[in-house]
C-alpha positions, -999 to +999 in steps of 0.1 A: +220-292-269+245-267-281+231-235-303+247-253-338+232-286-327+196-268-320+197-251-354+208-279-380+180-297-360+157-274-371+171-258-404+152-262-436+180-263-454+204-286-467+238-280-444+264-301-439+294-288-418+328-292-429+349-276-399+353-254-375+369-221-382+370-205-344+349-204-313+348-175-292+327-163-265+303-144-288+304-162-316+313-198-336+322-200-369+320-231-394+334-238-426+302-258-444+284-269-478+250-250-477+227-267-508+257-280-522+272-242-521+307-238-501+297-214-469+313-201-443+283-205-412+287-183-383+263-182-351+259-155-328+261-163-288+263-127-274+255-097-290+265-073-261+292-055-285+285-063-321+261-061-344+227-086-346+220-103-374+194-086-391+219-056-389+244-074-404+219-088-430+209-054-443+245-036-442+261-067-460+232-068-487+240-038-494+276-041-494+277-073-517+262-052-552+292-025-541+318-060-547+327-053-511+316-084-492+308-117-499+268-124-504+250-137-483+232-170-487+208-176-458+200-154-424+184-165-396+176-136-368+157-159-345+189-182-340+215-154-350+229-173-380+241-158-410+255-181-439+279-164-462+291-179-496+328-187-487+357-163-506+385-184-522+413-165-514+443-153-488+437-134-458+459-101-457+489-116-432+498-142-467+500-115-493+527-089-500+517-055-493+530-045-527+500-065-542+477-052-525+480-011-514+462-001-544+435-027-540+430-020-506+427+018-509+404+013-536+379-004-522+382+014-485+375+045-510+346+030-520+332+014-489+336+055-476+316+068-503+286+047-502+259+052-491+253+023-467+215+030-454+216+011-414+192+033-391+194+006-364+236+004-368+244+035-341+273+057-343+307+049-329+305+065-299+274+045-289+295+016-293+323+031-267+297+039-243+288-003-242+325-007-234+327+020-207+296+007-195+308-031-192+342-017-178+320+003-149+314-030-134+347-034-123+363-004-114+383+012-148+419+013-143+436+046-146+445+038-186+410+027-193+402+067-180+424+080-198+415+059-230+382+070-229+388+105-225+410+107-254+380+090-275+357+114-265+375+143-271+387+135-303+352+124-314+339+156-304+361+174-323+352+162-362+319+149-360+325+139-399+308+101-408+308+076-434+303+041-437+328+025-418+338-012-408+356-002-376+375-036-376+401-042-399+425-061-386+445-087-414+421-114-410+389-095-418+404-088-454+405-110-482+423-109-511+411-131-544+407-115-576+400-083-555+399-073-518+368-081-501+362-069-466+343-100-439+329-098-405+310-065-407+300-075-366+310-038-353+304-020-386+287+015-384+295+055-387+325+064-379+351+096-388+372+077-420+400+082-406+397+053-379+399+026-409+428+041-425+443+041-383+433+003-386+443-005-413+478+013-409+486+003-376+476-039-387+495-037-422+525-020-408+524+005-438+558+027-441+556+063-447+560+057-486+532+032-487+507+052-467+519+082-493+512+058-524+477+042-508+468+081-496+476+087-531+448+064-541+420+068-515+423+105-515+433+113-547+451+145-535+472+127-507+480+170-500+449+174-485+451+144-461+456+157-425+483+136-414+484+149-376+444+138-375+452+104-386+476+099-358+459+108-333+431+082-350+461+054-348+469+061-311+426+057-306+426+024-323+451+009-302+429+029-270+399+009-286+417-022-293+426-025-253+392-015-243+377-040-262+401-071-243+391-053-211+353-050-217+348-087-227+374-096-200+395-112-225+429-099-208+438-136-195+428-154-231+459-167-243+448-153-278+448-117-263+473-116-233+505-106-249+484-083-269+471-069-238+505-061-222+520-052-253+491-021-254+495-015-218+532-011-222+528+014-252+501+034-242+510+045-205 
């Protein structure tokens, strides 16, 4: 019996599913009607890399009276499923970027200065250390050295934190009436400025529209150091191919052009 099969079976609740949304090997996420409610249903397979549910549970309940991320209607940490109520709405790829800058660096100015309470979340660098650790097992390539080296360094350097989602990729935004930020699985304390890299390097921002969003998010955009943040954009694309080659990913036909696309550009 599969691990959706096994919980419906055993749910006390009233959950029909509709479709699926994606299967991957950590997780498996369906579009459903939870007590009549539209849901989005997502259950856990491997944890090794992101967050467990109760994590998720308490940063997300948090997040959801901030207007940052949907609510959450039902969590179970025994079977690792979390039930969110589903956002009508456009993921970031559909939506002109001129709609959305200000949104956007509103609410990334927000999520930054909350105060997000997670004792059990770890800081980013623990989560590198899982990567370097799965990596170890099968002898780290010469860029994967490299990668982490320039992590390390640069970490070390500003040990500055907030609240950060560490995974904001186009998909992972919605955009309704407002922006709302989903799959908090690797959220946790980070330097800022790697969200702002993320979101950058996914939205494909020109120098004018990082000016106008900095404009926003930082409300002096004079006092943003712009030689910090791209170092922080050449890490996220480090992280980005250290994730493919910690969950051994490199030959997924999701990820494979992805993959040599970051080897080419980082050597």
């Amino acid at each position: 019996m599969s691990n959706i099969e096994n919980f419906l079976n055993t749910a006390k609740k009233d959950i029909a599913l509709i479709k699926t949304i994606q299967k991957t090997k950590f997780s498996e996420v369906y579009e459903c009607r939870l007590d009549g409610k539209d849901a989005v249903l997502k259950i856990k397979t491997d944890c090794t890399f992101e967050n467990e549910i109760g994590i998720e549970e308490i940063i997300v309940d948090q997040l959801h009276k901030l207007n940052l991320a949907p609510q959450i209607l039902h969590a179970d940490t025994e079977k690792k499923v979390v039930i969110y109520e589903k956002v009508v709405g456009s993921d970031l790829s559909t939506v002109s970027k001129a709609n959305i800058i200000s949104k956007c660096a509103k609410q990334l100015k927000k999520l930054h200065n909350s105060n997000i309470v997670c004792d059990d979340c770890g800081s980013f660098e623990s989560k590198i250390k899982k990567y370097e650790h799965a990596i170890a097992q099968n002898s780290p390539n010469s860029l994967c050295r490299s990668a982490f080296k320039f992590i390390y360094e640069l970490v070390a350097r500003d040990k500055h934190q907030v609240f950060c989602h560490n995974d904001l990729n186009l998909s992972n935004i919605m955009y309704s009436d407002d922006i709302f930020f989903i799959d908090w699985d690797y959220a946790g304390f980070n330097h800022p400025y790697f969200d702002l890299a993320l979101l950058f390097n996914a939205m494909n921002l020109t120098s004018n529209e990082e000016y106008n969003f900095l404009s926003i998010y930082a409300d002096q955009e004079h006092n943003f150091d712009h030689e910090l943040l791209k170092e922080y954009k050449k890490m996220s694309l480090y992280v980005e191919y250290l994730w493919i080659v910690a969950t051994s990913s490199q030959e997924n036909p999701k990820y494979a052009t992805r993959f040599d696309e970051l080897s080419t550009l980082l050597r």
